[in-house]
N, C-alpha and C positions, 0 to 999 in steps of 0.2 A: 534521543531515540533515533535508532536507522531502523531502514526497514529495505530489506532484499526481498527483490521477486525473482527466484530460482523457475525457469523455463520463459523468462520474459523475451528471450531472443525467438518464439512462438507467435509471439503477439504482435498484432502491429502497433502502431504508434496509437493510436485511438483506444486501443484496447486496453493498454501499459497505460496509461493517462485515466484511464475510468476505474483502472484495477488500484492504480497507489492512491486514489482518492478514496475511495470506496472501503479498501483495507486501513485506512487511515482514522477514519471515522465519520465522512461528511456523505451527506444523504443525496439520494438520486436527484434532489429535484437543484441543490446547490452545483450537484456536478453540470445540471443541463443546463444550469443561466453561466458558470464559470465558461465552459467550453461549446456557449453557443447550440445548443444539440436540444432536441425533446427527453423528455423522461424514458420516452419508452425505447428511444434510442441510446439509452443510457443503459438501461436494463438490459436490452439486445447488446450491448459489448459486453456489458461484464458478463449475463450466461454464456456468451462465445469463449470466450477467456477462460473461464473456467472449464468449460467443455476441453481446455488444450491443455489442463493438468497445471496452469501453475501452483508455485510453493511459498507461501509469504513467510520470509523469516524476522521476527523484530530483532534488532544490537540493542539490550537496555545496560546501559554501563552500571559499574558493580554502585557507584555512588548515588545514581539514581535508585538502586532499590535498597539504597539506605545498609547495604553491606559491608562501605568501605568509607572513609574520609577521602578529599580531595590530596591533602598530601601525604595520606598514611603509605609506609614502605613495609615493603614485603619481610616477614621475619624469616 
């Protein structure tokens, strides 16, 4: 799985760093001991972040959702 953040050139680096975790799956309090930071300072980037419109887009490839085999070819 990828995951694009469409408007991240918005963000700054702290922002972008709270937002792919955060859209990722891991909770505010793992984000404050990974990057050093309080919770509430966690929370204060990602509502800023979001306040500037970004767009998270996931890539789930077609064999991950079990659509495709690894070497099946296109008929």
């Amino acid at each position: 799985m990828q995951i694009e953040i469409r408007g991240a050139e918005k963000l700054s680096i702290r922002e972008r760093q709270v937002v792919t975790l955060k859209e990722t799956g891991y909770s505010s309090d793992h984000i404050a001991r990974k990057l050093g930071l309080s919770t509430s300072t966690v929370s204060t980037l990602f509502n800023r972040a979001r306040s500037k419109g970004y767009k998270v887009v996931i890539i789930l490839p077609g064999e991950a959702m079990g659509l495709f085999e690894e070497n099946e070819e296109e008929d």
